[in-house]
C-alpha positions in Angstrom: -84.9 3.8 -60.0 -87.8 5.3 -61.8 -87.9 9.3 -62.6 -87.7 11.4 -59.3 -91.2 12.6 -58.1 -90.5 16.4 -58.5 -93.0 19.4 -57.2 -92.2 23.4 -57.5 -93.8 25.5 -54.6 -94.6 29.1 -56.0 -95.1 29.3 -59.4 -95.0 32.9 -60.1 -92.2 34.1 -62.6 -89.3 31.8 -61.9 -91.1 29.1 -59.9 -92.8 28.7 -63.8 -90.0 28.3 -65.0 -88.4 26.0 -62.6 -91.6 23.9 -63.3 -91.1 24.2 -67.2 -88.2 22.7 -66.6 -88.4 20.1 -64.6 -90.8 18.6 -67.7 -88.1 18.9 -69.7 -85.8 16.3 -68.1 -85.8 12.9 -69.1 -85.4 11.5 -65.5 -87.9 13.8 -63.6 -91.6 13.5 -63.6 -93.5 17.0 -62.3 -96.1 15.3 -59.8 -97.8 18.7 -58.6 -97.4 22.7 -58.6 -98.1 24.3 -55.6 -99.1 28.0 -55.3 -101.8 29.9 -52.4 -102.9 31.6 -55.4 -105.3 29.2 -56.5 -106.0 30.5 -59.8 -101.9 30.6 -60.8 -101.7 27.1 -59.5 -104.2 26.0 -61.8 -103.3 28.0 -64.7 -99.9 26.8 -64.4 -100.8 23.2 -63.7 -102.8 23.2 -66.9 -100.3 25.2 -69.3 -97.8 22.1 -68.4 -100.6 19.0 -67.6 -99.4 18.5 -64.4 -102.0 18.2 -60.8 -101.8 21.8 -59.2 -102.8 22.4 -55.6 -103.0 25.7 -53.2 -102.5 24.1 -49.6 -99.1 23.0 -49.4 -99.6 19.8 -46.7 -102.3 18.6 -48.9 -99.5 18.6 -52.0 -97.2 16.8 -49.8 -99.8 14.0 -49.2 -101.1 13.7 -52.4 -98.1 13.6 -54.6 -95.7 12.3 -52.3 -92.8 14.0 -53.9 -89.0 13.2 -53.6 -88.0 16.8 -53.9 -89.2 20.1 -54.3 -87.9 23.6 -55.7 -89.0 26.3 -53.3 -89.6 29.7 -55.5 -91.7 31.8 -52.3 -91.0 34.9 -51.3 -87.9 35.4 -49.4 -89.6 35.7 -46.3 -91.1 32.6 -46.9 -88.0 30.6 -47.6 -87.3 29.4 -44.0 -90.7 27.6 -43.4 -91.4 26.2 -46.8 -88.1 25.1 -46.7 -88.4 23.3 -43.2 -92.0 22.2 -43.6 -90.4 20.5 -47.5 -87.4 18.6 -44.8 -89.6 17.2 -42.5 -92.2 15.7 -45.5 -89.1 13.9 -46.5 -88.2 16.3 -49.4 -85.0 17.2 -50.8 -84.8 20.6 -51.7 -83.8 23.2 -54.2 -84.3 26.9 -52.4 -83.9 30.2 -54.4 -81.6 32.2 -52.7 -81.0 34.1 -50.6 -81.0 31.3 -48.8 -83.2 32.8 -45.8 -83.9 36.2 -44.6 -81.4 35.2 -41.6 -78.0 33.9 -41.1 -79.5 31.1 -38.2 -82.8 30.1 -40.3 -79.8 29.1 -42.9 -78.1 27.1 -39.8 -81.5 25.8 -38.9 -81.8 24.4 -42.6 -78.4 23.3 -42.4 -78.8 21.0 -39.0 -82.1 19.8 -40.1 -81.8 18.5 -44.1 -78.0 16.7 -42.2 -79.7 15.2 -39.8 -82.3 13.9 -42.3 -79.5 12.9 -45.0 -81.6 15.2 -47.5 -80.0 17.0 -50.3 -80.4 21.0 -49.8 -79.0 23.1 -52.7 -79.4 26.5 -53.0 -80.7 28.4 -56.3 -77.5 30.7 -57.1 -78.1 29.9 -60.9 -75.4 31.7 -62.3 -72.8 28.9 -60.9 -74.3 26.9 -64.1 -73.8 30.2 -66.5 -71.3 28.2 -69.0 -69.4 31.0 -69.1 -68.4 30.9 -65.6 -67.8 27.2 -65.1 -65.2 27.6 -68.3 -63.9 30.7 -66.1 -63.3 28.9 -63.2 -61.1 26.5 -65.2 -59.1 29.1 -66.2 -58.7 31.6 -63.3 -55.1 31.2 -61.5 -54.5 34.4 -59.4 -57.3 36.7 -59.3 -55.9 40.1 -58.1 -59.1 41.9 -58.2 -62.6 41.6 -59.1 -65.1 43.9 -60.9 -69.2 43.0 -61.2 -71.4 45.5 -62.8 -75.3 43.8 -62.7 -77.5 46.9 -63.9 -81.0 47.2 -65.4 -84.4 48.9 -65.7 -87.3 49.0 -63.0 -89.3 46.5 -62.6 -92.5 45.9 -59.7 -92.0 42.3 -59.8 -89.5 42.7 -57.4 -90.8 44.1 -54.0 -90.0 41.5 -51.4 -85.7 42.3 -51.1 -83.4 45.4 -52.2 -81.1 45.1 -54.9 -78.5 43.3 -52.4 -80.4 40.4 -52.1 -82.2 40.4 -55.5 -78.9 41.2 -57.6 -75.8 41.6 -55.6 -75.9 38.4 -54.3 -75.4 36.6 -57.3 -71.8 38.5 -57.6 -71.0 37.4 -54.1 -71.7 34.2 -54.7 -69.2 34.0 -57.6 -66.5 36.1 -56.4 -66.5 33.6 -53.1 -66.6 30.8 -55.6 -63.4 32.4 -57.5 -61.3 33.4 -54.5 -59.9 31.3 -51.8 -59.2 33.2 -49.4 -61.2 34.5 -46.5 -62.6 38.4 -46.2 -60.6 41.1 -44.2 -63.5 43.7 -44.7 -66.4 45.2 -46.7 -67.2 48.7 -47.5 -70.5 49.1 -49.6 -73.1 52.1 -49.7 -76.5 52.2 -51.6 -79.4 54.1 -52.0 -83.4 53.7 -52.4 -84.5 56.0 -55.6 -87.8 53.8 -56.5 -88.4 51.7 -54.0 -88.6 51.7 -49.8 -85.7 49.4 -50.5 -82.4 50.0 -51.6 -82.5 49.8 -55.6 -78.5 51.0 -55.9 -75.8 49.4 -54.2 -72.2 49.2 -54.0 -69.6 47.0 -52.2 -65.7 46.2 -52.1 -64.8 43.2 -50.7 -60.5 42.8 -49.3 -59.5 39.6 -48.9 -56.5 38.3 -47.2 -54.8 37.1 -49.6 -54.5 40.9 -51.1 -57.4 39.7 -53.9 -59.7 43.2 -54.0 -62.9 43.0 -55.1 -65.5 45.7 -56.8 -69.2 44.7 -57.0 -72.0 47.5 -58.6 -75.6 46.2 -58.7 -78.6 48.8 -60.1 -82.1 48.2 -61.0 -83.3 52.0 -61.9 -80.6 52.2 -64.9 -81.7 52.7 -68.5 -79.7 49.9 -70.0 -79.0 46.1 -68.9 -75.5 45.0 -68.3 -74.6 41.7 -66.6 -70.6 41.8 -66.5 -67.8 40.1 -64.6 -64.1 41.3 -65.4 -61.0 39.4 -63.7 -57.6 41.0 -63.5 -54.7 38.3 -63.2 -50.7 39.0 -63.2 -50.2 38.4 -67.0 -53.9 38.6 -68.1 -57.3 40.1 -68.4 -60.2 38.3 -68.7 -63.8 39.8 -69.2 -67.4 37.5 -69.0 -70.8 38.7 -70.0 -73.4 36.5 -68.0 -76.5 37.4 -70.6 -74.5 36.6 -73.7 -72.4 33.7 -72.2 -69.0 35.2 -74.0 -65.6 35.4 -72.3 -62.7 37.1 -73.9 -58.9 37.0 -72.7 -56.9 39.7 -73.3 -53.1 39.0 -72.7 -50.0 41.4 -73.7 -47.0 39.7 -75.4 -43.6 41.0 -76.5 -42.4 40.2 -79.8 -39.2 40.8 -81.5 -37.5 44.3 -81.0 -39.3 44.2 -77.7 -42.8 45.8 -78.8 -45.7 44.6 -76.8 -48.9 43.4 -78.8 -51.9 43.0 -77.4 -53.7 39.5 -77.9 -57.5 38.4 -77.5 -58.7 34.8 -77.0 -62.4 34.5 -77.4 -62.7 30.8 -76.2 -65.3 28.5 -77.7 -67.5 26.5 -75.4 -70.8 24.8 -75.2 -73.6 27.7 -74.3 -76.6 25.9 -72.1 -79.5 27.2 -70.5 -78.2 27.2 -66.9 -81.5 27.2 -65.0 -81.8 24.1 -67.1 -78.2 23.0 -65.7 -79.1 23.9 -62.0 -82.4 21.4 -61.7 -80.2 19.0 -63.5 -77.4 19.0 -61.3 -80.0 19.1 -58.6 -82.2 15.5 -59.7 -78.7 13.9 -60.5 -77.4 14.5 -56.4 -80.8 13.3 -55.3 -80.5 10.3 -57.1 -77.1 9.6 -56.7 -77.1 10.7 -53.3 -73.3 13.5 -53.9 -73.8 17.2 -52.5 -74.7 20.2 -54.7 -72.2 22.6 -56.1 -73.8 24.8 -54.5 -75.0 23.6 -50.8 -76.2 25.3 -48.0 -73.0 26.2 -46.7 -72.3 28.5 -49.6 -75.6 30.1 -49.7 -75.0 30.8 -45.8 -71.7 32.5 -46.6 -73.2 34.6 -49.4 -75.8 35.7 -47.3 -73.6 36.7 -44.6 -72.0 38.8 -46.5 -74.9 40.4 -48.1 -76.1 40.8 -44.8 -72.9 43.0 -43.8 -73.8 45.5 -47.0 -76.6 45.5 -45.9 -75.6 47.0 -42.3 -73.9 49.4 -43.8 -76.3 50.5 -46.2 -78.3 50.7 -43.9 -76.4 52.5 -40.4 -77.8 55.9 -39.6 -75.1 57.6 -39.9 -73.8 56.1 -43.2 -70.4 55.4 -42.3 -68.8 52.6 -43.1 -67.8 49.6 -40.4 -66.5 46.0 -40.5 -68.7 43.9 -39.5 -68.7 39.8 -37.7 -69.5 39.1 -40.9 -66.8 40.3 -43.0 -64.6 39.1 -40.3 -65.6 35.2 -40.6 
């Protein structure tokens, strides 16, 4: 089998860089960017030699693509995505998923029914610091995110929930097996019509307890995960890719001493990891670690802070969601 016939719909910010990529790996050939900004198509298209095109069934004709990354708006996710599955196309969607819990069923029932490969674009599964992490964690007994930062317009589409917080459900899912008791969460729009500060705990039946704090009005940048275990400690920074383990152990004359492990591992580029693990499924026809089954779970739950966020009254509820 030759290289797989890749194309990237929306090439703003990230769709560039999904595109970027994608000419990077040895065993995927870029046949067309796709954009309904004309002039973005074409400047992209250029920048990385590759056809360009602003009409989305004339792409599909034309370049006859095996798959596609779709990097729209999230609004846009459900009908890109299902106008990509019935070309033929597997697909790689950024998440969230959808903007609804049944356009992610909808997905689901039509890329099965088609035997096409849909994987959804929660990128920091393929941090290298968490896929050493989840070789490591035994017994989580609770949870803390912290994903802050500064301002910025490019966002406008989704609050911080979807933007940032879902990331940290994602992962926390990933690293607990268990199902979800309840949520409580608040937030609170300071720059935007959105919420742009938002915070969530997560119980889980097993007793695993969860703390998730997402900001995008803060001064600084912080992109942290800390893990509490029976005997251990273990904190991850996304951005820098470093993990430390902190452990306490007695020594003679009974004298605790605290320990820190700063594991060595190989640090990749994971968006460069993602479309890799995507072309590899396609061609070899295995599902994504990260299918549409997780991205529906995630987004359920982002959905349920996002009820109560969002209730009039501001009080806090359980929610079908959280009960699932």
């Amino acid at each position: 089998m030759g290289p797989l016939r890749v194309g990237v719909i929306g090439v703003g910010h990230l769709g560039y860089h999904h595109a970027r990529v994608y000419t990077e790996l040895l065993n995927a050939e870029v046949v067309g960017v796709v954009d309904i900004n004309e002039e973005r198509a074409a400047s992209i298209g250029e920048m990385l030699g590759v056809p360009h095109y602003s009409d989305l069934e004339k792409f599909f004709r034309a370049a006859r693509p095996h798959a596609v990354s779709v990097v729209v708006p999230t609004v846009d996710h459900y009908e890109v995505a299902k106008m990509s599955l019935e070309a033929g196309c597997h697909v790689l969607i950024e998440k969230p998923v959808t903007s609804t819990v049944e356009e992610a069923e909808s997905l689901l029932k039509l890329a099965a029914s088609r035997n096409l490969v849909l994987q959804v674009g929660h990128i920091e599964r393929f941090n290298s610091a968490v896929q050493h992490v989840r070789n490591i964690v035994k017994s989580p007994l609770f949870l803390q995110s912290r994903r802050i930062g500064p301002f910025s317009s490019r966002i406008n589409d989704v609050g911080v929930v979807l933007d940032l917080m879902i990331h940290d459900i994602d992962i926390i899912l990933s690293l607990v097996p268990s199902e979800i008791t309840s949520i409580m969460a608040m937030g609170r729009s300071i720059r935007s019509p959105l919420e742009d500060v938002a915070t969530a705990q997560i119980s889980f039946e097993n007793g695993t307890l969860a703390h998730i704090l997402v900001s995008r009005v803060s001064e600084r940048r912080l992109r942290q995960l800390e893990i509490m275990e029976p005997e251990r400690f273990i904190s991850l920074n996304y951005e820098t890719q470093d993990v430390s383990i902190h452990r306490c152990i007695r020594e003679k004359g009974s004298s605790l001493v605290e320990v820190i492990e700063h594991p060595v591992f190989a640090k990749r580029e994971p968006l460069k990891l993602e479309l890799q693990h995507f072309v590899t499924c396609v061609r070899e026809g295995r599902q994504p670690l990260v299918g549409i089954m997780d991205g529906k779970r995630a987004l359920e739950v982002a959905i349920s802070v996002l009820k109560q966020i969002h209730t009039p009254t501001g009080r806090v509820e359980e929610t079908e969601a959280a009960e699932r």
